[in-house]
C-alpha positions in Angstrom: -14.2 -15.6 -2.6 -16.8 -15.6 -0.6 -19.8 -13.2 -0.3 -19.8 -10.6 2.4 -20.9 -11.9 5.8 -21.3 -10.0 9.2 -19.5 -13.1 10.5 -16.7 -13.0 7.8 -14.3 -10.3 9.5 -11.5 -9.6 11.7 -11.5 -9.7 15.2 -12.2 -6.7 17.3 -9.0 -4.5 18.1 -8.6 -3.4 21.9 -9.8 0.1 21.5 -6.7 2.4 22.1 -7.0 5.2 24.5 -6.4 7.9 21.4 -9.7 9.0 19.9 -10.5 7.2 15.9 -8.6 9.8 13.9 -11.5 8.8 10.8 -14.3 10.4 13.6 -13.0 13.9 13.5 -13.5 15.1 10.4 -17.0 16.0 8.8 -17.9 16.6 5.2 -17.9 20.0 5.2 -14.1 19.9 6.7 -12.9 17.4 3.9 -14.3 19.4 0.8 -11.8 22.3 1.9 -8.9 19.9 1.0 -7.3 20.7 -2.1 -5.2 17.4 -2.8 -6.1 14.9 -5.4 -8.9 12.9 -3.6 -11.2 15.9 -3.2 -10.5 18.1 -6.0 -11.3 15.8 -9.1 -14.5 15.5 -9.0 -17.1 17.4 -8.3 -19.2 18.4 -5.1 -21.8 16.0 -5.0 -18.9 12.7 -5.8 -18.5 10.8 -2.5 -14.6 10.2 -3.5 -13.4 6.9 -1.6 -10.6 6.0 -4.2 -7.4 7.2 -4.5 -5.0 6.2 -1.0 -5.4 9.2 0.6 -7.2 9.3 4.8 -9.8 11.5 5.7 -7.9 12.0 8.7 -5.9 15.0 11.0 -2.4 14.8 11.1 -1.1 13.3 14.2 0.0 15.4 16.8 3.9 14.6 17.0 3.7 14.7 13.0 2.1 18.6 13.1 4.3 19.4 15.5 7.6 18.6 14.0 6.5 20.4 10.9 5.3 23.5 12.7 8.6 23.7 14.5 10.3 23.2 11.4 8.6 26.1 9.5 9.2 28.4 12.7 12.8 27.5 12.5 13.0 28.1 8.9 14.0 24.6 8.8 13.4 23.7 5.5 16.1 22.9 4.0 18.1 19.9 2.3 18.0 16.6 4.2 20.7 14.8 5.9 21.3 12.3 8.2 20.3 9.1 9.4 17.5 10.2 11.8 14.5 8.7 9.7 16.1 5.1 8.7 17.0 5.6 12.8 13.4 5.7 13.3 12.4 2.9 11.2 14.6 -0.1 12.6 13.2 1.1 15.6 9.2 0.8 14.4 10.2 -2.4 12.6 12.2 -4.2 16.1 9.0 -2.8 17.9 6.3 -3.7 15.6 7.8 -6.5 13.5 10.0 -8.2 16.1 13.0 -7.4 13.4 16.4 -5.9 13.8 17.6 -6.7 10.6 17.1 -3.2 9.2 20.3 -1.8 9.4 20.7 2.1 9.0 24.2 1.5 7.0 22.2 -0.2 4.6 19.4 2.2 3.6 19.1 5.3 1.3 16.5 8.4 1.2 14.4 8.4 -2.2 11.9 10.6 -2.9 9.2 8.0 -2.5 8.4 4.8 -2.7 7.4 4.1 -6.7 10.4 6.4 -7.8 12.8 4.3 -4.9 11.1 1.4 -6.9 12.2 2.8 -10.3 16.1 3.1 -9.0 16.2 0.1 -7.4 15.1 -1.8 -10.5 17.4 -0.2 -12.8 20.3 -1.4 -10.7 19.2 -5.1 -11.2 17.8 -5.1 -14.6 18.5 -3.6 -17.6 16.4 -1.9 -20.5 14.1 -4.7 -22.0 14.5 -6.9 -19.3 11.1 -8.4 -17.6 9.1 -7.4 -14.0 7.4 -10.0 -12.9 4.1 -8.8 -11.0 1.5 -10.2 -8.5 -1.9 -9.2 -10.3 -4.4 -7.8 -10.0 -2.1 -4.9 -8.5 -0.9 -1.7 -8.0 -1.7 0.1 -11.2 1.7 2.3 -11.4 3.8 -1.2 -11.1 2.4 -1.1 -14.4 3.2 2.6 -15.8 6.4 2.8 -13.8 8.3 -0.5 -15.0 7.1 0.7 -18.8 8.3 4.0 -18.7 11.6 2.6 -17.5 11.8 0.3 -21.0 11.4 -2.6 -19.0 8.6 -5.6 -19.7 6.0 -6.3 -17.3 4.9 -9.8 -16.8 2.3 -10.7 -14.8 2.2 -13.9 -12.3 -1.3 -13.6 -11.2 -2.6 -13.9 -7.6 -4.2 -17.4 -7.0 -8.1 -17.8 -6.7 -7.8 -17.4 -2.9 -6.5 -14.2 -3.1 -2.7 -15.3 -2.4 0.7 -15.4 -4.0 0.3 -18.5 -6.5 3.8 -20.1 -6.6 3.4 -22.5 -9.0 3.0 -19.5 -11.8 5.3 -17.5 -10.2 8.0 -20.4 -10.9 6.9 -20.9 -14.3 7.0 -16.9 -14.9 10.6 -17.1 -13.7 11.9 -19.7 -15.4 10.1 -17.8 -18.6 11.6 -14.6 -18.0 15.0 -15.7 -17.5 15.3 -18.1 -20.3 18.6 -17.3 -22.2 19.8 -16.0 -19.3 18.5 -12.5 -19.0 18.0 -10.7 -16.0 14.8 -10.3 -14.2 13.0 -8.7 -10.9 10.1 -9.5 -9.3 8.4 -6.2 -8.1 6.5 -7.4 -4.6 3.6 -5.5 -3.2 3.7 -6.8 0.5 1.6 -6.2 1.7 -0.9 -6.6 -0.8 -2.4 -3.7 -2.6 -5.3 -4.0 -3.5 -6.5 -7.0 -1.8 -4.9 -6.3 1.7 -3.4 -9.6 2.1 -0.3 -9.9 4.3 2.3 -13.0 2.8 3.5 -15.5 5.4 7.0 -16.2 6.4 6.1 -19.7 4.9 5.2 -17.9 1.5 7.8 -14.9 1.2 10.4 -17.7 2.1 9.6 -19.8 -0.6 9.5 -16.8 -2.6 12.8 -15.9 -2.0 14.2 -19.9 -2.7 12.1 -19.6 -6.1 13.6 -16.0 -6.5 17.2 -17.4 -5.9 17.0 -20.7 -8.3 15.8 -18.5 -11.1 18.5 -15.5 -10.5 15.7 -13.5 -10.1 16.1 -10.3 -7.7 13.0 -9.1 -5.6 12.3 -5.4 -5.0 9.4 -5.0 -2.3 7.1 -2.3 -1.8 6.8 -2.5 1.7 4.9 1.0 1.7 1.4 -0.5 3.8 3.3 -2.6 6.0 2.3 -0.5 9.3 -1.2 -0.5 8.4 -1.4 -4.4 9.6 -3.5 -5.3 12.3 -2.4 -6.2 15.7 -3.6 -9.7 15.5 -1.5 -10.3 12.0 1.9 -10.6 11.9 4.1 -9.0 9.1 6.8 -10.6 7.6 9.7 -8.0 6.3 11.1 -9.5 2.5 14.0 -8.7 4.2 14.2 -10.7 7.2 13.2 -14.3 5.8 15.4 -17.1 4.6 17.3 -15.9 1.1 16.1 -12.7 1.6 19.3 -10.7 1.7 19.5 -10.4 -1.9 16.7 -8.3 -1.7 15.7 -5.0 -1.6 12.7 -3.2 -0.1 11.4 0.3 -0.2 9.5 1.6 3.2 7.7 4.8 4.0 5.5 6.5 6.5 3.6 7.9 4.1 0.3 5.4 3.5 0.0 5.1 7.7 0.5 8.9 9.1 -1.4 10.0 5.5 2.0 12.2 4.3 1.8 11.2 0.5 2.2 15.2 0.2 5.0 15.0 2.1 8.1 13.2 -0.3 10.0 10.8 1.5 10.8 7.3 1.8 13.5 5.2 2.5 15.4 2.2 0.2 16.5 -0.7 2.5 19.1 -3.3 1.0 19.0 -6.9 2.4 23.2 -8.3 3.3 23.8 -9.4 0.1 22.5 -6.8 -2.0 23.9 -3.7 -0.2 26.6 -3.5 -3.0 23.3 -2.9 -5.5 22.1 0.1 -3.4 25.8 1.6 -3.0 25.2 2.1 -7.0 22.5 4.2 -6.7 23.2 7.2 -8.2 23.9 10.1 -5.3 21.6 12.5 -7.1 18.2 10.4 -6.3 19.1 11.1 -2.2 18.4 15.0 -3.7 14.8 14.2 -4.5 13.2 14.1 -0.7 11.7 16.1 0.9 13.8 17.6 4.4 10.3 18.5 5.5 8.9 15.2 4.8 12.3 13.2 6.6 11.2 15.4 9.5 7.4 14.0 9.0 8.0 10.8 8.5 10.7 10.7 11.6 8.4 12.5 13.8 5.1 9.5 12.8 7.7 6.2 13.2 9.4 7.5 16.1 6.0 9.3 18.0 3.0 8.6 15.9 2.2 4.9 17.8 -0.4 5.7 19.4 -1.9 7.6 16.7 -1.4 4.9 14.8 -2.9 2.1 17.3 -6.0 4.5 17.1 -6.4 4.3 13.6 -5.4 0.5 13.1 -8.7 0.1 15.6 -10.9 2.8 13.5 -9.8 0.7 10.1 -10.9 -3.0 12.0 -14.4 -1.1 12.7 -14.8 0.2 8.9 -14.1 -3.5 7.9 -16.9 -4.7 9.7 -19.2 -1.7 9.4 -18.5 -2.4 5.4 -19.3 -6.2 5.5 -22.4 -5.3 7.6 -23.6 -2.8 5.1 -22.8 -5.0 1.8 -24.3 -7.9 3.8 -27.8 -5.9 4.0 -28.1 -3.6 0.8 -25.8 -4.7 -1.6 -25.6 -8.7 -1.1 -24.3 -9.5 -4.5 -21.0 -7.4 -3.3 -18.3 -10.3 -2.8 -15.8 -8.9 0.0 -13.2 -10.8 1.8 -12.1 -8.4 4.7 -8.5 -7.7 4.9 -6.0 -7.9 7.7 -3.9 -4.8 6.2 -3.9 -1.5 4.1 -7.4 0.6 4.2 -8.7 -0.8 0.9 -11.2 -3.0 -0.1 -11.3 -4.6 -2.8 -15.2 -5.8 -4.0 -16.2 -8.4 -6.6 -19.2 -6.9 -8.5 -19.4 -9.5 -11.2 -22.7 -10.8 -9.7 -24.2 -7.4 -9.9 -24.9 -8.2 -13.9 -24.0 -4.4 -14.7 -24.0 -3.1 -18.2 -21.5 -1.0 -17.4 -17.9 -1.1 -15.9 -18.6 -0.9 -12.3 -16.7 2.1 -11.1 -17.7 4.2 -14.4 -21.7 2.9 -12.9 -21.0 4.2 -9.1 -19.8 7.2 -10.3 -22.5 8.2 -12.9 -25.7 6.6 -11.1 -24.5 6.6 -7.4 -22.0 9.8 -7.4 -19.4 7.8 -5.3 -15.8 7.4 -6.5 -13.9 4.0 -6.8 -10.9 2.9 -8.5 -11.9 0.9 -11.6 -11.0 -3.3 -11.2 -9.3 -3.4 -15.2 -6.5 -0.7 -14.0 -5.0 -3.3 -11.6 -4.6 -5.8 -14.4 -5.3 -9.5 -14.6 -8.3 -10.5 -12.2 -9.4 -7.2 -12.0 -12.3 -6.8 -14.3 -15.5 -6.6 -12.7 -13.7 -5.4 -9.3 -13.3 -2.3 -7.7 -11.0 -1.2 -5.0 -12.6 1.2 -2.3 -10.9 3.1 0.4 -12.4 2.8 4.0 -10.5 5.3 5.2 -13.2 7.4 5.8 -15.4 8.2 8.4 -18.3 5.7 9.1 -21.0 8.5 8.2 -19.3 8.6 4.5 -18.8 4.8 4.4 -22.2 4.4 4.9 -24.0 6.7 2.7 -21.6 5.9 -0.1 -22.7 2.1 0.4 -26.5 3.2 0.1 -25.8 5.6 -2.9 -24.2 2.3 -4.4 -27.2 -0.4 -3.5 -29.7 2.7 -4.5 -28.0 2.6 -8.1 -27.1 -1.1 -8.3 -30.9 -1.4 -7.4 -32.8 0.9 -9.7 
């Protein structure tokens, strides 16, 4: 991995004509908030860890929940609207029409859609193979569920490493017991988006072994114009899979419960199992959200894709200048960043230093497992005033 460079990011975006969403907020707006990412710690934390955006809601997003509440609208949910609104994001944005509604199922979000869908395939004991460093709730979810997790870790470039994937398969499945391969596509925390060439091998690895693939698909509209993204779903032996999607990481509605469970041809018989009472669990108010940001929320969403490219750069510029030790590799997708402090020599763990000496948040490297230690996964999702003085708190500490 190499060190950060001014040189070593993505191209510039064509600016959209809808104003950065991560310019309208200040500090002073933000610290009203009373979700997670501002409430725990205190005052003086810069907090640029857990996946939440210091943005506004998008207009067609507010305004389907305001009507909603002046209705009275809120309800149970029913219908097909939102899965309606995803095949038509996913034919626009992905060039796929291979999400069929018939084939999809409301969950109450993505890691608890994850959770069902693996207990259809596997069964108590049984092993989840993972992509590490990753996700850290792939980790408490699967062992909560009685299942073994068994990680297949990312390759030194940053991608999936097929080689130990197959040998984790054949492993797993030895004596013939079932197996899943939990995907995170694309790639959290690294931002990495898997080619059609890889997720298709994938799949043809996945199929030898009798393996069955659940993807979290959750980031997949936070990928940049210039990169395509491949749905598990739509590639080569992918229609044993199963996928969960959700509006909820790109419109910023993790407060709003919903996602949707999409089942690939050949494994639509798996979801038909699920049982009815997990379509109870969403949100009607969410559905209506996450509807409203798929079917209207584009340009919103251009907007911030644009915003995101510029907090790359501004991030590789600002490592680049104060904090040169920083290894970054910027990202074509999600609104993390994941940073290699190894070569800062630090006594301590880094994210347990930012936070003591430099008062900015991170999420701590060891939680994502395997190839995390000595790593820390920030969230540019912030406005470029924050970014920036939460890099110069960090090079002020890393430098005293």
């Amino acid at each position: 991995m190499d060190a950060a460079r001014t040189d070593d990011v993505p191209p510039v975006i064509a600016r959209p004509p809808h104003p950065d969403p991560l310019r309208q907020l200040g500090l002073d707006e933000l610290r009203r908030r009373t979700s997670m990412k501002w409430r725990t710690y205190p005052a003086d934390v810069l907090p640029l860890w857990v996946a939440e955006m210091d943005v506004p809601l998008a207009e067609p997003v507010a305004r389907a929940i305001v009507d909603a509440v002046a209705l009275g609208d809120t309800g149970y949910p029913v219908g097909t609207a939102y899965a309606e609104a995803l095949a038509g994001f996913a034919s626009e944005r992905w060039g796929w029409d291979g999400l069929a509604v018939a084939r999809t199922s409301i969950v109450p979000d993505v890691m608890l859609g994850v959770v069902e869908m693996l207990k259809l395939v596997t069964g108590p004991g049984d092993a989840v193979v993972v992509n590490s460093p990753v996700y850290p709730p792939f980790y408490m979810f699967v062992r909560s569920m009685d299942r073994r997790v068994v990680e297949a870790p990312l390759g030194a470039d940053g991608r999936l490493d097929l080689g130990t994937i197959e040998d984790a398969f054949a492993r797993v499945t030895a004596g013939g017991r079932r197996a899943a391969l939990l995907l995170c596509s694309p790639h959290n925390p690294t931002g990495t988006v898997h080619s059609e060439q890889e997720l298709t091998a994938l799949a043809a690895l996945a199929d030898r072994h009798g393996v069955r693939v659940v993807a979290d698909e959750i980031h997949a509209p936070l990928t940049d114009p210039g990169t395509r993204f491949v749905p598990y779903l739509s590639v080569p032996g992918g229609e044993k899979g199963l996928s969960l999607m959700s509006a909820s990481k790109a419109w910023n509605l993790a407060g709003l419960k919903a996602a949707l469970a999409v089942a690939g041809p050949a494994a639509a018989a798996d979801l038909a199992r699920m049982p009815e009472e997990v379509t109870h669990g969403p949100s009607h108010v969410g559905v209506l959200a996450h509807t409203a940001a798929l079917r209207d929320g584009g340009d919103w969403l251009d907007a911030l894709l644009a915003g995101l490219a510029d907090n790359r750069r501004l991030l590789a510029r600002l490592l680049a200048e104060s904090l040169p030790a920083v290894r970054y590799r910027p990202s074509a997708a999600t609104f993390l960043a994941w940073l290699d402090c190894r070569d800062l020599g630090l006594d301590a763990e880094p994210a347990a230093f930012f936070l003591e000496r430099a008062r900015v948040a991170l999420n701590p490297g060891p939680d994502f497992g395997t190839g995390g230690t000595g790593h820390v996964r920030l969230n540019l999702a912030t406005s470029p005033i924050i970014l920036t003085e939460a890099v110069q708190r960090m090079a002020t500490a890393a430098a005293a």
